[in-house]
C-alpha positions as CSV (number, residue, x, y, z in Angstrom):
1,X,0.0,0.0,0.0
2,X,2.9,2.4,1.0
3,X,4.6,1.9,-2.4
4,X,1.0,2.2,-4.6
5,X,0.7,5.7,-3.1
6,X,4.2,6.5,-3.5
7,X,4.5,6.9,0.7
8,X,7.4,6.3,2.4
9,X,7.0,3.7,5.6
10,X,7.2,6.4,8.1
11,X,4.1,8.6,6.2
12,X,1.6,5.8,7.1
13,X,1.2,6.1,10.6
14,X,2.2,10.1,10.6
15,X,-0.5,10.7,7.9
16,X,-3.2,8.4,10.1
17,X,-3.4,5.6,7.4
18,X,-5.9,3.3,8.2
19,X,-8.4,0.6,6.4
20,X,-11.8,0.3,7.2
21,X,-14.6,-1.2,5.9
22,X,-18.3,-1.0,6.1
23,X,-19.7,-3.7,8.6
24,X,-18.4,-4.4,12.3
25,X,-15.8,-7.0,11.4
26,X,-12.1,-5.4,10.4
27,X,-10.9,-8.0,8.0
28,X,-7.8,-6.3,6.7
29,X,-5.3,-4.1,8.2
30,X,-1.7,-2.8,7.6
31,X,1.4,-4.1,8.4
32,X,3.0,-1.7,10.5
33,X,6.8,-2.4,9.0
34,X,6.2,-3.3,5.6
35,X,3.2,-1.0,4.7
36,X,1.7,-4.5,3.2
37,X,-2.2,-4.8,3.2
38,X,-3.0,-7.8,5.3
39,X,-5.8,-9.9,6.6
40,X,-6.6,-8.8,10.2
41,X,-8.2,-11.7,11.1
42,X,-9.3,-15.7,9.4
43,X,-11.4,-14.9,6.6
44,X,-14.4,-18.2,5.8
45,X,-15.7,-17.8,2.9
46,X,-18.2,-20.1,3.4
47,X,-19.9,-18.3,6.4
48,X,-20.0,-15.0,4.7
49,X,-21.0,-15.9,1.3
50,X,-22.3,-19.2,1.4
51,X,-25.1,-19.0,-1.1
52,X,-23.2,-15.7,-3.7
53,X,-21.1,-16.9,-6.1
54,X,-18.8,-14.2,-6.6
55,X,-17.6,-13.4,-3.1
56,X,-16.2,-9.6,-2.3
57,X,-15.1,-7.9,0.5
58,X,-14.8,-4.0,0.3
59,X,-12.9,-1.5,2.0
60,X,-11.5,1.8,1.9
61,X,-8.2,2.9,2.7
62,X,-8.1,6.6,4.6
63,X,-5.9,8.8,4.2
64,X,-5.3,12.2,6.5
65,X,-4.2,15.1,4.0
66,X,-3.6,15.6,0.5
67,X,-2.1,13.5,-2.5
């Protein structure tokens, strides 16, 4: 994520870079020391999409100030 928006490492956490998404469940996150877009937590496929076949999971990425 750092590299895609042309951030160095240390930009992320001063420019309050966070990921969020829409329901109560934070399924990604960032990796602190690599800036890499990870998953926050064990993702089942089955339990959240069970009867769509095309399965997506949205979020947005925030970030304070201007690019």
């Amino acid at each position: 994520v750092a590299k895609d928006l042309g951030l160095q490492l240390p930009e992320l956490s001063d420019r309050g870079v966070r990921v969020v998404s829409g329901g109560r469940t934070q399924y990604f996150s960032l990796h602190g020391k690599t800036g890499h877009l990870v998953t926050a937590e064990r993702i089942d496929r089955e339990q959240l999409c069970r009867l769509v076949e095309k399965c997506v999971l949205r979020c947005e990425l925030i970030v304070a100030g201007q690019m």
